[in-house]
PANU-963179 format. One record per residue (C-alpha): z, y, x. Coordinates in steps of 0.1 Angstrom, whole numbers, padded with zeros to 4 digits, always signed. Each point is the difference from the previous one (the first is absolute). Example, Ala and Ser with C-alpha at 12.3 -4.5 7.8 and 13.67 -1.06 7.14 Angstrom:
residues 2
+0078-0045+0123;-0007+0034+0014;
This chain:
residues 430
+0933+1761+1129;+0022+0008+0029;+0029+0003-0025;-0006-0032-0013;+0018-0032+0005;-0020-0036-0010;+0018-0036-0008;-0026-0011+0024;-0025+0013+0024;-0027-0023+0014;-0019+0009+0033;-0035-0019-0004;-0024-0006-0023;-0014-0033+0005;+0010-0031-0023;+0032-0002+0010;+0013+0037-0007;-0026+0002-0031;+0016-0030-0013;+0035+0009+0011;-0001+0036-0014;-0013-0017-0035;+0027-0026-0007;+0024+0031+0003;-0014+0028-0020;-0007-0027-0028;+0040-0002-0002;+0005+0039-0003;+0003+0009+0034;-0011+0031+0018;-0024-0011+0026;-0022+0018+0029;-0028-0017+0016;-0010+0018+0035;-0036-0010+0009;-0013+0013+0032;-0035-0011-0007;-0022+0023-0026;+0002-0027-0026;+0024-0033-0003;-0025-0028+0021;-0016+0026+0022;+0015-0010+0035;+0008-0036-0012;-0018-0029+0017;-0001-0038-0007;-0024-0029-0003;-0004+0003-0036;+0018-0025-0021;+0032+0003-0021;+0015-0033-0016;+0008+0001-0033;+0034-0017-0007;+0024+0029+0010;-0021+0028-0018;-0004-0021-0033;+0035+0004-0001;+0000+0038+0000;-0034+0006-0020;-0008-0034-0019;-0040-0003-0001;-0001+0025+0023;-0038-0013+0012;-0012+0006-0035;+0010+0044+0004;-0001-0002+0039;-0029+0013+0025;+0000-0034+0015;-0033-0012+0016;-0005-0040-0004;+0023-0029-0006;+0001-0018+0032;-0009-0038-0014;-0014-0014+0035;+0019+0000+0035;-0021-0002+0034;+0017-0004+0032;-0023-0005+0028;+0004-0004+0043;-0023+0018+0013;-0016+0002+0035;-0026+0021+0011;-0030-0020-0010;+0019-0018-0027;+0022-0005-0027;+0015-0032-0016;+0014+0007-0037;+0023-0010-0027;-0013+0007-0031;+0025-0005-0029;-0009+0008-0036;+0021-0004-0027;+0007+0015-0043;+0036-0008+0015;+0000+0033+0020;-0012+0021-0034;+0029-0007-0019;+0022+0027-0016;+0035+0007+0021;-0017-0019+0034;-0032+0018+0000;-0008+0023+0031;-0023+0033-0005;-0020+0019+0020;+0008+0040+0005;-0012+0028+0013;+0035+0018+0012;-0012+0036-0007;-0012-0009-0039;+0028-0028-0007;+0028+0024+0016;-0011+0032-0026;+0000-0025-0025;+0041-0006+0006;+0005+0036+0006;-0013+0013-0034;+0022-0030-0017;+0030+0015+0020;-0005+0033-0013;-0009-0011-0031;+0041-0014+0005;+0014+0034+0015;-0005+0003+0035;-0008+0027+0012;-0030-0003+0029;-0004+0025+0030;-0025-0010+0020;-0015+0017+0033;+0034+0004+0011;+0016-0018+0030;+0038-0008+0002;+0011+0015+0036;+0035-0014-0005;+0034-0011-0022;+0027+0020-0010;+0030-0015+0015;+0038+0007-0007;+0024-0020+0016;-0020-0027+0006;-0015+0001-0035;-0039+0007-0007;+0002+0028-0025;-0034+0000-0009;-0034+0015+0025;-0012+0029+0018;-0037+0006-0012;-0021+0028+0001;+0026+0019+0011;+0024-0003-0028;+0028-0023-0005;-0006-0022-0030;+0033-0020-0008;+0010-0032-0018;+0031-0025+0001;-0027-0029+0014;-0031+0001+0022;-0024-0028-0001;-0023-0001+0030;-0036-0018-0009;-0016+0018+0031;-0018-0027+0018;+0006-0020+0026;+0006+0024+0023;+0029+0019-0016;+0011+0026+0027;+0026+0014-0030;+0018-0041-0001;+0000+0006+0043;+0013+0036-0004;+0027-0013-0017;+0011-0034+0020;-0012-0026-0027;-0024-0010+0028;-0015+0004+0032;-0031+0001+0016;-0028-0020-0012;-0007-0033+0027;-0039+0000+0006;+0004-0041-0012;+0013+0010-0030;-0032+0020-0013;-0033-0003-0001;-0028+0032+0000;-0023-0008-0027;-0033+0020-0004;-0020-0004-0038;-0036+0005-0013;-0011+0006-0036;-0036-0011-0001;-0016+0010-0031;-0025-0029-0015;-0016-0004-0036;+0026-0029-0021;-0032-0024-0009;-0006+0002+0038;+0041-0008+0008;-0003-0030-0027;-0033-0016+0015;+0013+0004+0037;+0033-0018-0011;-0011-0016-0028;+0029+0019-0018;-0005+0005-0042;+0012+0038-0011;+0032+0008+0002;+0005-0031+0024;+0004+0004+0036;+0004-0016+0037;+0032+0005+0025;-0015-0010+0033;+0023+0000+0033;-0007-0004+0037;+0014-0015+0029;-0018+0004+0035;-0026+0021+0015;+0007+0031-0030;+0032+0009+0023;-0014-0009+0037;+0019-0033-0004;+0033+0015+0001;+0028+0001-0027;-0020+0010-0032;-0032-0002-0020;-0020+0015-0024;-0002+0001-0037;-0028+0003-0030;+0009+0007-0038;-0025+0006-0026;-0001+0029-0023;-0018+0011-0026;-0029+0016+0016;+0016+0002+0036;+0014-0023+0028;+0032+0004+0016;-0003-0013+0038;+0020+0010+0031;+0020-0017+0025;+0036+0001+0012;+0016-0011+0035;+0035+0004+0012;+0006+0032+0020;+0019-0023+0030;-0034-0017+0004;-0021+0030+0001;+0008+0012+0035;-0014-0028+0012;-0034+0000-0022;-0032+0009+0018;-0010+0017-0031;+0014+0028-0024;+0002-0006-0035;-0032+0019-0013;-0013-0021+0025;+0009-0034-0014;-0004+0010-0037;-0039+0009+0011;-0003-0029+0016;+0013-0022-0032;-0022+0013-0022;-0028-0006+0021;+0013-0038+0007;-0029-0022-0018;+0021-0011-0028;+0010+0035-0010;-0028+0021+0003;-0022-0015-0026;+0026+0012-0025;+0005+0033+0004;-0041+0004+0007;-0010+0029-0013;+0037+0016-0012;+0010+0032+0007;+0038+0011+0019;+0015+0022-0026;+0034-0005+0013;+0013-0002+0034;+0039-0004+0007;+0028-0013+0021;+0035-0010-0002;+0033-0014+0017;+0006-0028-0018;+0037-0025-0002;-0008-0034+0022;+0038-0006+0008;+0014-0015-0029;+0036-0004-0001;+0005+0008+0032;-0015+0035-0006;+0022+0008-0032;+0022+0030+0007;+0034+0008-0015;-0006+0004-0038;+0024+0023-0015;+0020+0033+0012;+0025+0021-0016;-0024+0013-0026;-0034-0012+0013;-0022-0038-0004;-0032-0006+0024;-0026-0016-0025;-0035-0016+0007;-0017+0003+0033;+0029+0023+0010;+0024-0032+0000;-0026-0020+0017;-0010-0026-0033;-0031-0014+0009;-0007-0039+0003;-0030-0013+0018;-0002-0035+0003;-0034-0007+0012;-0020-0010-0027;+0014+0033-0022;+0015+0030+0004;+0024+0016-0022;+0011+0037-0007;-0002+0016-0031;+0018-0027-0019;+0031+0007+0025;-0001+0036-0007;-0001-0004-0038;+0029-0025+0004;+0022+0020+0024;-0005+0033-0022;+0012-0019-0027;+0030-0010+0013;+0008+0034+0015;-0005+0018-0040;+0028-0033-0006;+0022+0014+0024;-0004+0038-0006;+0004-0005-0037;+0033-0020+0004;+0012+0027+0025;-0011+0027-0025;+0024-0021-0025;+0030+0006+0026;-0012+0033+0017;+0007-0018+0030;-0027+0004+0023;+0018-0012+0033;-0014-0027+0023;+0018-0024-0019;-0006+0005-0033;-0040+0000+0012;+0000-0032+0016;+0002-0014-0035;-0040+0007+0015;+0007-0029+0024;+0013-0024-0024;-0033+0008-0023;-0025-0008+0029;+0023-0034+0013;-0001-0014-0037;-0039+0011+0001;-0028-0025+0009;-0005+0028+0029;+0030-0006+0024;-0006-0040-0007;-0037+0008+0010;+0006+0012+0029;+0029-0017+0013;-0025-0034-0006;-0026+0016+0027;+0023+0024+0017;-0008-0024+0034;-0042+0004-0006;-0002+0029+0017;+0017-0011+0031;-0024-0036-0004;-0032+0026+0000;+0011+0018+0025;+0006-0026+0027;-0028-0021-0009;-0034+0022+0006;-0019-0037-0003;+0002+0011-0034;-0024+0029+0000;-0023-0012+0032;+0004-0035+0009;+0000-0021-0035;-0029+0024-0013;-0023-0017+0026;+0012-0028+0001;-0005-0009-0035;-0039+0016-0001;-0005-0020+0032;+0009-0034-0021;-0023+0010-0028;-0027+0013+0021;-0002-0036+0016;+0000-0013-0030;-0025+0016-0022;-0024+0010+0030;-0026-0028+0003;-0022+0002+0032;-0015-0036-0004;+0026-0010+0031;+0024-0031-0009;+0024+0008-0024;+0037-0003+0011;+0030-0012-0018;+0016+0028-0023;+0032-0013+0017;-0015+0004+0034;-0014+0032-0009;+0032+0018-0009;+0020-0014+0022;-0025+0017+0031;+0009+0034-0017;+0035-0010-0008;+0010-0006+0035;-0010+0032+0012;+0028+0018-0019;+0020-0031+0010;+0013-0022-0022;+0039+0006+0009;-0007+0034-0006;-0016-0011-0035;+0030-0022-0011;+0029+0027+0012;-0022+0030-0013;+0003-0020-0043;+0035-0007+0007;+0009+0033+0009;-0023+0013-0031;+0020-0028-0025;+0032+0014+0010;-0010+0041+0002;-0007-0010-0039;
């Protein structure tokens, strides 16, 4: 293999690399896929769900072959303080449809599932191998360093996470900022499906996306999430590594402590953990995006920082499929001109700016800042709004008050300046 030179070598085997290393080899192209992991999914992490539209294109009725778990046909998004929890609840045969439906996925099934169709197209798959390094000539990655040999190709495609030392150790970008991620830490619970549809009044094959703002990250920057599966529950929490030093608690700490908050723990009663797992994951947005293309290398996926998170959902593996698609684009049309300098790659660039994914997030690419300098977010409006209903719903058999009067007790406490600037500021970060 050592002898060997690829059209393309991809370093990662999540969605984006999978994906990326299948558009090619479906054109003729000799393509390596370089897995560190014992199987494609094994180290990757995420909250579970994968929206269709960008992976119809690619495998139409893809839901109908795919491991996916449930169709994700009701959206929860609750504030939740330690005692409480006040909750949208929005369900809708809107969010089933073909081409805007979500899914969720279990990473290390779904992931297999791409691999095999890869192969199936050509690539070769190594997996249990790290990539150490890239070959570089004259400025020009050559291909990697893995294992000990020297594999070679005229373009590298790096889909290795987030935190991609190989994109650093080559000046495509520099050290991750602590705002710009988050930690995340995951739980598979394994529960019976009638038991899943009668706690969420879900039918088979139908599922629940449930996010949380609050108490589930300390009242800092972050939250936790829920997503239904088959006969399992995806749970875990994220918050925003900046914010972390200043938590009184660790991680394990606050996922413990939100699934034993009174809303939570009735629905995982009597589930058992059979997966436990944790993950960097993208919170910068645009801000985060690193340089794109090199003399005969593209940054794909995590790696390039795609991730969109806007509150009420989060959005990942959609990005990936996208950007991989537009990096097999831009390989191919090098391929055509054996040109695979910097410039003839960006033709990458151009792909993703004439994508919904550069318009996406150059529409929120000021949310993050608005997050980050408004903690009311995650602490203050939480109570405040369970404080208003508590008032309200509570009868003691004292006088009632006026609704009005009610809120605006609770209202003044976060100040209603504070309340005014704080929805301007959120109008214009969107």
């Amino acid at each position: 293999m050592a002898e060997e030179k690829f059209d393309a070598i991809i370093v990662g085997g999540g969605i984006a690399g999978t994906i990326a290393s299948y558009l090619l080899a479906k054109e003729g192209l000799e393509v390596l896929l370089v897995e560190r992991g014992n199987f494609a999914g094994s180290k990757n992490v995420s909250g579970g769900r994968i929206y269709s539209h960008s992976l119809e294109k690619i495998f139409p009725n893809f839901a109908q072959e795919a491991p996916v778990e449930r169709k994700i046909v009701r959206e929860k998004i609750s504030l939740m303080t330690e005692s409480s929890s006040v909750t949208l609840d929005f369900y809708s045969d809107a969010l089933g449809k073909q081409g805007s439906d979500a899914y969720s996925v279990l990473r290390s099934v779904f992931d297999q599932w791409l691999a095999e169709k890869a192969e199936e197209a050509g690539v070769q798959i190594i997996t249990g191998i790290r990539v150490d390094d890239l070959i570089m000539r004259d400025g020009k990655v050559c291909g990697v360093i893995a294992g000990g040999d020297e594999l070679e190709a005229n373009v590298t495609i790096l889909a290795d996470g987030v935190n991609s030392t190989l994109a650093q150790k080559i000046g495509l970008r520099g050290e991750l900022a602590p705002n710009q991620v988050s930690v995340g830490a995951k739980e598979v619970i394994e529960l019976p499906g009638n038991v899943i549809n009668d706690r969420f009044n879900c039918r088979d094959g139908e599922g629940s996306s449930w996010l949380f703002a609050g108490v589930p990250s300390g009242g800092r920057i972050g939250g936790g999430f829920l997503y239904t599966n088959k006969e399992s529950i995806s749970m875990g929490i994220v918050c925003t590594l900046s914010d972390l030093v200043n938590s009184e608690k660790t991680v394990p700490q606050l996922l413990e402590d939100f699934k034993q908050h009174p809303i939570i723990e009735p629905l995982i009663k009597g589930g058992k953990i059979v997966e436990y797992s944790g993950h960097l994951v993208p919170e910068g947005g645009l801000e985060m995006v690193p340089k794109l293309v090199g003399d005969g290398v593209l940054v794909v996926g995590d790696a390039a920082g795609f991730c969109i998170n806007v509150g009420y959902a989060v959005r990942g593996m959609d990005l990936a499929v996208t950007s991989a698609e537009c990096a097999a684009k831009a390989v191919l049309a090098a391929k055509e001109e054996q040109d695979y300098s910097e410039a003839s790659l960006n033709a990458y660039r151009a792909n993703l700016d004439g994508s919904y994914l550069m318009k996406d997030l150059h529409l929120f690419k000021k949310l993050p800042h608005f997050m980050e300098n408004t903690p009311r977010i995650f602490n203050g409006y939480p109570q405040m709004v369970a404080d208003i209903l508590n008032d309200m719903f509570v009868v003691s058999g004292q006088p009632a008050t006026p609704p009005m009067k009610t809120a605006f007790k609770h209202v003044r406490k976060i100040g209603i300046t504070n309340l005014i600037m704080d929805g301007l500021r959120g109008a214009r970060s969107i």
